[in-house]
C-alpha positions as a Python dict, from the first residue, in 0.01 Angstrom:
ca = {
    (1, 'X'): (0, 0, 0),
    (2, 'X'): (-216, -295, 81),
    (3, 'X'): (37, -441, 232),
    (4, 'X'): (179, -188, 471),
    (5, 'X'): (-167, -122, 578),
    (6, 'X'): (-253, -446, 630),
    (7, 'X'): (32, -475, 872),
    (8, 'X'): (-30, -168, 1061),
    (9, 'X'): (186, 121, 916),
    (10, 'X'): (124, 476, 844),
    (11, 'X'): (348, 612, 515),
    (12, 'X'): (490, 847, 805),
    (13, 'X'): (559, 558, 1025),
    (14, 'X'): (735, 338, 691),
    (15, 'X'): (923, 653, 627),
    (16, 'X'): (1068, 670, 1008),
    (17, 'X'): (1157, 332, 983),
    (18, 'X'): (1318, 315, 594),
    (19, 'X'): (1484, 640, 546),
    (20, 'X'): (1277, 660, 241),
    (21, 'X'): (1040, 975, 263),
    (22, 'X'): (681, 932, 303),
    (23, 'X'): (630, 1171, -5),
    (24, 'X'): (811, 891, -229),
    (25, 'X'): (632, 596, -18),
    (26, 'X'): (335, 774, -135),
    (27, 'X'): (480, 817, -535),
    (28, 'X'): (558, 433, -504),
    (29, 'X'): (271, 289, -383),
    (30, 'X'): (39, 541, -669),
    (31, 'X'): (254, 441, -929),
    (32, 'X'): (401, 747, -1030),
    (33, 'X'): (745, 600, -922),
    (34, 'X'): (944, 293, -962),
    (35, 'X'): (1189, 182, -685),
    (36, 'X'): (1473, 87, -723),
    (37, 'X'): (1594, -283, -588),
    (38, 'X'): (1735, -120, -229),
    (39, 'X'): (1482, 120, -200),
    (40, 'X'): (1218, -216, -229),
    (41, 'X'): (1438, -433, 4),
    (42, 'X'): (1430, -141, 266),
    (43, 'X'): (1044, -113, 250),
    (44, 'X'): (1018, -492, 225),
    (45, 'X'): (1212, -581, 526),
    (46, 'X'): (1004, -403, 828),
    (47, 'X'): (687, -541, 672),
    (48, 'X'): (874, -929, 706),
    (49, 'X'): (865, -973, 321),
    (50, 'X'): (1194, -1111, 153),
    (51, 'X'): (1262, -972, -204),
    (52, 'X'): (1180, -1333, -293),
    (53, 'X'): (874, -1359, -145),
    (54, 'X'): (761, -1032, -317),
    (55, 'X'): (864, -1154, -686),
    (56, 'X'): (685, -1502, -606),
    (57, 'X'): (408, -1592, -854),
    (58, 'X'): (226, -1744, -607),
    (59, 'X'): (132, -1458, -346),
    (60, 'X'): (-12, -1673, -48),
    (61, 'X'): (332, -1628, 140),
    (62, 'X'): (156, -1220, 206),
    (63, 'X'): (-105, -1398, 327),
    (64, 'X'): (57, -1593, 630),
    (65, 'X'): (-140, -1577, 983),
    (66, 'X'): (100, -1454, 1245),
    (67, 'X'): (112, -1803, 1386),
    (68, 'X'): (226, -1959, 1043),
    (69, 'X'): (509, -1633, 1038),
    (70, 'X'): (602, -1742, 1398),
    (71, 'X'): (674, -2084, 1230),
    (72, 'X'): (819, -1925, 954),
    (73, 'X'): (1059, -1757, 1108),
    (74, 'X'): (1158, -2019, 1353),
    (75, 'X'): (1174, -2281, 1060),
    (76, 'X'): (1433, -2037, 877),
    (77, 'X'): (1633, -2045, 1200),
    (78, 'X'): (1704, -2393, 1156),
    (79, 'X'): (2014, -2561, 961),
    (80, 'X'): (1953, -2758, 596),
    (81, 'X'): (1915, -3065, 757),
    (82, 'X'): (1679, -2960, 1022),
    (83, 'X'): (1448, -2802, 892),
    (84, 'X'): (1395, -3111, 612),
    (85, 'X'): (1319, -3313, 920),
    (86, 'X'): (1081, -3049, 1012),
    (87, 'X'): (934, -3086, 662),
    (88, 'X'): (898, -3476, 664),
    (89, 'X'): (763, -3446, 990),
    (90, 'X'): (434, -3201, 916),
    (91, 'X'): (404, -3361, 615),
    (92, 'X'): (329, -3726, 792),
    (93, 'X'): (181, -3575, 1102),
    (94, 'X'): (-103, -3342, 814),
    (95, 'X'): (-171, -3740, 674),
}
């Protein structure tokens, strides 16, 4: 739930968007149900969390300012080799 309001959306609005109704939105987020792996990837995917992200020990990737999600999402635009260069680059420019 923290999530999805943190990012703006009603359970009406999630359930418009997912399919899922807002009545098991609700069940989900109190505990009282357990989604299943596409249920989690559709409510996962309008808030701009990957299935990955979510299981991630380390939860600072929900924490992104929309800037650093801008560069996110630009960064995962760019091909293997690319997107090292990008890597090496911040790293020696943050030096």
């Amino acid at each position: 739930m923290k999530l999805r309001t943190e990012k703006g959306f009603t359970k009406y609005r999630m359930a418009e968007i997912t399919g899922i109704s807002h009545t098991h939105i609700g069940n989900i987020e109190n505990g009282s149900k357990v989604p299943n792996i596409d249920t989690l990837s559709r409510l996962l995917e309008p808030l701009g969390v990957s299935l990955s992200e979510f299981f991630a020990e380390d939860d600072s990737l929900f924490c992104l300012t929309p800037q650093e999600q801008e560069f996110m999402k630009l960064l995962r635009t760019l091909p293997p080799d690319k997107a090292d260069m990008m890597l090496q680059f911040i790293k020696k420019f943050s030096e």
